[in-house]
C-alpha positions in Angstrom: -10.3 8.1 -2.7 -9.5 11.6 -1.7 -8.6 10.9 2.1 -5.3 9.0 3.6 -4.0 7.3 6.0 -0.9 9.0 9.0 2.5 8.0 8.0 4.3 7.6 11.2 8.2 7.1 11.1 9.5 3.7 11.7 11.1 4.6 15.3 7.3 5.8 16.3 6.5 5.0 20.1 4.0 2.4 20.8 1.9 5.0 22.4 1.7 8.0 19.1 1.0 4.8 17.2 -1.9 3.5 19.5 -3.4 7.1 19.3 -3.4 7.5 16.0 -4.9 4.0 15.2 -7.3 5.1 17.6 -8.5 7.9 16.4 -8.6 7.1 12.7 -9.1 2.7 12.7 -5.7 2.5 11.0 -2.2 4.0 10.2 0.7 3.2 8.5 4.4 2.7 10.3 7.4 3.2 7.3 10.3 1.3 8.0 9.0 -1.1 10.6 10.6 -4.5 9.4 14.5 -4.8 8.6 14.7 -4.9 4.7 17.3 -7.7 4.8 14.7 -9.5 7.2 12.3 -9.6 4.3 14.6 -10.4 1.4 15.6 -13.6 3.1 11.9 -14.6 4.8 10.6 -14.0 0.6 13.6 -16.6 0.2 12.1 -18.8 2.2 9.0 -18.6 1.5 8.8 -18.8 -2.3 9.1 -22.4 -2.9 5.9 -22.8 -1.0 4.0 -20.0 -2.9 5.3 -21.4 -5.7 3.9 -24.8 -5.2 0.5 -23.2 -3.8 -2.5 -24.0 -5.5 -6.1 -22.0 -5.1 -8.4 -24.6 -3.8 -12.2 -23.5 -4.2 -14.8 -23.4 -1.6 -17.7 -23.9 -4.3 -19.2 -20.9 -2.3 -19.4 -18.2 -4.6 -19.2 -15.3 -2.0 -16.3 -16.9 -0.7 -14.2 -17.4 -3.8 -15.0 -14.1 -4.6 -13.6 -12.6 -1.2 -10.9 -14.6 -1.4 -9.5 -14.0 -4.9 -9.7 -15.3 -8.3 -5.9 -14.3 -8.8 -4.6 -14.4 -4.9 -2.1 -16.9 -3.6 -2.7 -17.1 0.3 -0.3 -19.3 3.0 -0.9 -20.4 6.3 1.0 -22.0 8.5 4.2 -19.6 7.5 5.6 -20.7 10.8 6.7 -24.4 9.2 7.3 -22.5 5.7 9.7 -20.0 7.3 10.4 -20.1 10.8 11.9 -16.6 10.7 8.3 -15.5 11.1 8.1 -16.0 14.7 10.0 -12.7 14.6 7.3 -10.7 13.6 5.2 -12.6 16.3 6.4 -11.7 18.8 8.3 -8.6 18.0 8.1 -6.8 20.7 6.3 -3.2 20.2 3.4 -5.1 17.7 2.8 -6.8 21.6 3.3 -3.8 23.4 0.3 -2.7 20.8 -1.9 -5.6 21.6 -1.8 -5.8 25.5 -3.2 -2.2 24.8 -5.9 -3.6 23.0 -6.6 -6.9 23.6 -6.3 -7.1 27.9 -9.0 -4.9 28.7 -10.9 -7.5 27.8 -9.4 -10.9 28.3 -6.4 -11.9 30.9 -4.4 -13.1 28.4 -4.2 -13.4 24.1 -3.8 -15.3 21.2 -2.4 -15.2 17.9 -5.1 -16.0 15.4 -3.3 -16.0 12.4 -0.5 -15.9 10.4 -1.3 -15.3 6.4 1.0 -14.2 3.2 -1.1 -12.9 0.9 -0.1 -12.4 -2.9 -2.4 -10.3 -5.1 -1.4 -10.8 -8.6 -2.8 -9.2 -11.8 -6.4 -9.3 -12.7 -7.4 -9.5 -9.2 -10.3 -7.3 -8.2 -11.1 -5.3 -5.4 -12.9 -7.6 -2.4 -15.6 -6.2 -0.5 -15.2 -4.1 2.2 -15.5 -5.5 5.9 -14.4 -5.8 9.2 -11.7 -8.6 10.4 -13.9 -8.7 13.7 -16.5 -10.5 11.4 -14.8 -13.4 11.5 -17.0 -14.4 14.8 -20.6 -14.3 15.1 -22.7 -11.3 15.5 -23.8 -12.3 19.3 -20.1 -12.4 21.0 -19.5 -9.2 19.2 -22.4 -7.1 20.9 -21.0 -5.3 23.8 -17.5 -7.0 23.8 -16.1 -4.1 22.0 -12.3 -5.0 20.0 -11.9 -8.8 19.6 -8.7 -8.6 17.2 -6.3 -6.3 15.8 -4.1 -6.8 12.4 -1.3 -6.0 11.1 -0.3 -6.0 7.5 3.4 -6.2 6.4 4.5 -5.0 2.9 6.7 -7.7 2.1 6.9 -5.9 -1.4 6.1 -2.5 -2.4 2.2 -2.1 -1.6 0.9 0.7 -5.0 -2.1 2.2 -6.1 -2.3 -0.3 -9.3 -1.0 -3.9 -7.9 -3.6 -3.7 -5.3 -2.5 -2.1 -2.3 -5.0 -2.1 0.3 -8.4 0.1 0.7 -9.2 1.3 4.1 -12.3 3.4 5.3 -10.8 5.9 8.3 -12.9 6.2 11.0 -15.4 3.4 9.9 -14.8 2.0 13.3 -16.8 4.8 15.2 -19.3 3.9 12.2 -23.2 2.2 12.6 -23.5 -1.2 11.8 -23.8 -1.8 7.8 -22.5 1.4 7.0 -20.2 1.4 3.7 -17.5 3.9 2.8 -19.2 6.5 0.3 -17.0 8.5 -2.0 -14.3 10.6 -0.8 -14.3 8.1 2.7 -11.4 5.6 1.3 -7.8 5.5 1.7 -5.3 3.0 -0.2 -2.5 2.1 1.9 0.3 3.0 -0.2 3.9 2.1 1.3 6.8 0.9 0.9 8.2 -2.5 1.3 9.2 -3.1 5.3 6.1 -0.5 6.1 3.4 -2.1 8.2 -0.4 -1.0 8.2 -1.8 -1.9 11.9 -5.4 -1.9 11.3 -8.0 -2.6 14.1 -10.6 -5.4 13.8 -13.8 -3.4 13.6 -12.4 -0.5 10.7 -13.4 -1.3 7.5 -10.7 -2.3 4.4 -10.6 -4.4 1.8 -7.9 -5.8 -0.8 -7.8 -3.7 -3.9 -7.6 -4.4 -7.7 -4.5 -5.3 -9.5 -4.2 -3.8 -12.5 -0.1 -3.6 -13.5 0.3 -7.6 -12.7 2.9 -6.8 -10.3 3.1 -9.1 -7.6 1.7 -7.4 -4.6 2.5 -9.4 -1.3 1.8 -8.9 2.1 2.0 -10.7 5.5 -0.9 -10.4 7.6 -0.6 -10.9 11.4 -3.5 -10.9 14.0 -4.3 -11.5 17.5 -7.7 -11.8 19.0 -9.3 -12.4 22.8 -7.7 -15.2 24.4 -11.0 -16.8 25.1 -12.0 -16.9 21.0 -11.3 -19.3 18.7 -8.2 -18.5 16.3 -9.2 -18.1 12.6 -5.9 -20.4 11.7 -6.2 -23.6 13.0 -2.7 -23.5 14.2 -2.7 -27.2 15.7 -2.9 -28.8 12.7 -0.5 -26.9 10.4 2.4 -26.7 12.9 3.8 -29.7 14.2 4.7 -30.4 17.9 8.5 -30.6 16.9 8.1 -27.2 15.4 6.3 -25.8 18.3 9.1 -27.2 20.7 11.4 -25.3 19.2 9.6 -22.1 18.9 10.4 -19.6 22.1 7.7 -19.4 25.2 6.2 -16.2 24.3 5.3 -17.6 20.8 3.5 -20.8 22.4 1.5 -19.4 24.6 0.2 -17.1 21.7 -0.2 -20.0 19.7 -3.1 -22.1 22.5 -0.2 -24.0 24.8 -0.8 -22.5 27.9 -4.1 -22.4 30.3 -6.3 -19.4 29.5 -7.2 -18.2 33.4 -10.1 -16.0 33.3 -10.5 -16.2 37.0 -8.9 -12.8 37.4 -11.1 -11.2 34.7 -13.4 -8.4 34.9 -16.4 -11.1 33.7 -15.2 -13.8 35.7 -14.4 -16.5 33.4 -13.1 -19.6 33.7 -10.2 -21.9 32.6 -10.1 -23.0 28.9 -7.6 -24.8 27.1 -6.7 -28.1 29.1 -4.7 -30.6 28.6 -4.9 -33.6 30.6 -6.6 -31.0 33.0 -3.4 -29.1 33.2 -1.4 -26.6 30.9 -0.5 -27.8 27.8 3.0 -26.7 28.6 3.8 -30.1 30.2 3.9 -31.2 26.2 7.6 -29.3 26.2 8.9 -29.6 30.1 11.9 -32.2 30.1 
């Protein structure tokens, strides 16, 4: 791993970050997320990571890429409701309407995940977060999602800090990082790593037994299906009192594709009207 990722300071416009993630698939941004933001969202969150037990898939290749020694959380909205913060924080959406609208009228989140890498864990396999779809809706549609990754403690080269392959996403089809192509995202806690849906990265191996957590945060096409099935782990009392912006990321509002460049249609009804009746008095 002789290459790395740009370090861009934490006050960065949203347009020097865009360019660089751009250009290389990913950055890093140092200092993104309020320190005392993150020591009382860990506070909130423990009990349930804590309490979290790995459940297997009895697939092997999925076990495998999800982690022998990984705690993962969704629904982190109910766990901590602080996290609507990074949500909808406002430059991360600045980032996305940059990415995302070209090719849908409006977008969703697709999921919210803490992910804690503890020792023993080994490296997954590199891929892209774009996979998560079938190959058909990905030919010719160009970006479908972008991440973001949150150090909610200090991401190092032994407690599995993540691998990323820069430029991978101007790559062929099925081409893997060779030596000297990798970079680990090293950073400190509060640092995010945005990292577009079609670069390659992977988790990597924990070797100290520190605790290595992250949040990961991404936001696809509005007329894909979410990888968290947010309906189900967030109940309607919960969504009520989440703000507008965060609903309609979340599926309760009307996708209108009328007004898009392919001419889609509506998607999301309820009761063959927005689902934003659910919260009018």
């Amino acid at each position: 791993m002789t290459c790395e990722l740009d370090v861009l300071a934490g006050d960065a416009g949203v347009g020097d970050i865009v360019e660089v993630v751009d250009r290389d698939g990913a950055a890093i941004v140092a200092d993104f997320v309020d320190t005392d933001w993150l020591d009382r969202f860990n506070r909130a969150i423990d009990p349930a990571v804590e309490r979290a037990r790995r459940v297997p898939f009895d697939n092997p290749a999925i076990d495998s890429f999800l982690g022998e020694h990984t705690v993962r959380l969704h629904g982190l909205l109910a766990k901590a409701p602080s996290f609507v913060d990074l949500m909808i924080e406002p430059r991360l959406l600045a980032m996305m309407d940059h990415w995302l609208l070209p090719r849908c009228s409006s977008y969703l989140f697709s999921a919210g995940e803490l992910i804690e890498v503890r020792g023993g864990e080994t490296a997954q396999r590199f891929h892209v977060d774009d996979g998560s779809w079938p190959v058909w809706p990905r030919r010719g549609a160009g970006l479908l999602q972008m991440n973001v990754m949150v150090a909610a403690t200090d991401f190092t080269c032994s407690n599995g800090a993540t691998l990323v392959a820069p430029g991978s996403h101007r790559w062929e089809s099925g081409r893997l990082p060779g030596k000297g192509e990798v970079a680990q995202v090293v950073m400190p806690r509060g640092s995010i790593a945005v990292i577009r849906g079609d670069c390659l990265h992977a988790g990597g191996t924990n070797t100290d037994g520190t605790r290595r957590r992250a949040l990961s945060l991404s936001w696809c096409l509005g007329w894909l299906r979410t990888v968290e099935n947010t309906w189900l782990t967030l109940p309607l009392d919960v969504v009520a009192g989440l703000p507008p912006r965060a609903r309609e990321l979340l599926g309760y509002e009307i996708y209108d594709g009328s007004a898009d460049e392919v001419r889609s249609g509506f998607l999301g009804y309820y009761e063959m009207g927005s689902p934003r009746v659910l919260f009018e008095d």
